[in-house]
N, C-alpha and C positions, 0 to 999 in steps of 0.2 A: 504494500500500500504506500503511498507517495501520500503528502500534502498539496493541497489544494492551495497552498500560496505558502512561500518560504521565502525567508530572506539570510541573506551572507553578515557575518559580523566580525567585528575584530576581537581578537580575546580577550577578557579582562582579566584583570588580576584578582586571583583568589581574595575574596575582604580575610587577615587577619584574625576577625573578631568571629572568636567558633560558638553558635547557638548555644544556648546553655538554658531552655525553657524552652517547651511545647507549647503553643495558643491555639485553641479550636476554637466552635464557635460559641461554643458555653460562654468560655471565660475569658474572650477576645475585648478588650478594649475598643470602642470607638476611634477613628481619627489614624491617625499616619501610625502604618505596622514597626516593630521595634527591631531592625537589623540583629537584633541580641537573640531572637526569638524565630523557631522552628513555625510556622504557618502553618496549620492543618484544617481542613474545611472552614478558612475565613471567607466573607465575602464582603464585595464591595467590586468595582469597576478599575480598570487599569487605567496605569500614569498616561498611555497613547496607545498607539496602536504600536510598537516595537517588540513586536514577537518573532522568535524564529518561524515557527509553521503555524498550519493550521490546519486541523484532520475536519471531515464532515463523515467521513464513513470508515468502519472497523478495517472493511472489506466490501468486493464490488456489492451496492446495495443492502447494507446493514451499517445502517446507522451507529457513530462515533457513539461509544458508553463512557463510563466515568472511568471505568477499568481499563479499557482501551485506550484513553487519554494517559493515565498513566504507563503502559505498555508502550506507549508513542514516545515518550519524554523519558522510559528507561532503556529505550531501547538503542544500539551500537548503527544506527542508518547514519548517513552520511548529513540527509536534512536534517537531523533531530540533533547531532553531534554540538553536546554542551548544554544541554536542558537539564535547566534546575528546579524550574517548577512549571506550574502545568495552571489552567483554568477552565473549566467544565461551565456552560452555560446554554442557556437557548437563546438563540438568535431569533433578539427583538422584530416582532410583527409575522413571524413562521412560528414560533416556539418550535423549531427545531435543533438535536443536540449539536456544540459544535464546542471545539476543543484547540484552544491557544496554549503552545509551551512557549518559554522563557528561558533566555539565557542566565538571564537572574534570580534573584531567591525572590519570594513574593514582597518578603520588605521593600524591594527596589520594583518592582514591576506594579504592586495594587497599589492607585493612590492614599486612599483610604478606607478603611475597613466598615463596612456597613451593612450592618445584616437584613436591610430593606429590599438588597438586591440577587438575586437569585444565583447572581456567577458565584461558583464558589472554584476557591483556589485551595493546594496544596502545593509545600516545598516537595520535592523529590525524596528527601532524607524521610517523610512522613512515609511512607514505602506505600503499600496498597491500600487504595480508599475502598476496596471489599474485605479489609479484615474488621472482624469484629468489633476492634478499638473506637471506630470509627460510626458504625449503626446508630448510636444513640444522639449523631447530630442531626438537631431539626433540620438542617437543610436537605439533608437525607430525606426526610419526608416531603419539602417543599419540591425536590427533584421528582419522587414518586408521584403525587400532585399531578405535577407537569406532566408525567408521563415519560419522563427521560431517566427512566431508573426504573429496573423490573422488580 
């Protein structure tokens, strides 16, 4: 499977400052996410549009899943090389699923964290948004809802 829109980037440098605290959407603070802090099903809207890819389907005619996004962003392809986190959301006026990875951690990519909005992110290091750890976030059911989550 390829992306439906991918862009080239220059490397950055690793940030020094190694996460030392998990934030879901429980106990995620409002406002600008904290570089110090691992991202796991936050939501709110990105800083722009500066994403490496962009998946819409798993595979031919099977719609992009949240796992799949994940799988996209850990996976060794060439478009995907250097994704650190990921955003799972339905695209405004289709509600259909579609799937932005990031060169950057979510600190640097979500402008601010806002659980009004449906996209939800996860850092890469959060590993699979189908383990168990992970079920008990409302947006998990807000996805369900929508119908972009089985």
């Amino acid at each position: 499977m390829v992306p439906v829109t991918s862009a080239t980037f220059a490397p950055v440098p690793s940030p020094t400052l190694v996460p030392t605290k998990t934030v879901c959407q429980n106990d995620a603070p409002t406002g600008k996410p904290k570089p110090g802090n691992h991202h796991c099903g936050v939501h709110g809207l990105p800083v722009g549009s500066y994403f490496l890819a962009r998946f819409v389907e798993n595979s031919p005619a099977v719609p992009v899943t949240l796992e799949g996004c994940y799988q996209f962003c850990a996976s060794v392809m060439n478009a995907t090389n250097g994704c650190k986190s990921y955003r799972f959301y339905p695209e405004r006026g289709l509600n259909v699923p579609r799937c932005d990875l990031y060169v950057s951690s979510v600190a640097y990519a979500l402008d601010s964290i806002n659980n009004d909005h449906p996209d939800m992110w996860f850092d890469l290091t959060c590993e699979s948004p189908s383990d168990q750890k992970w079920a008990h976030l409302p947006g998990m059911n807000r996805l369900r809802d929508l119908g972009l989550l089985l």
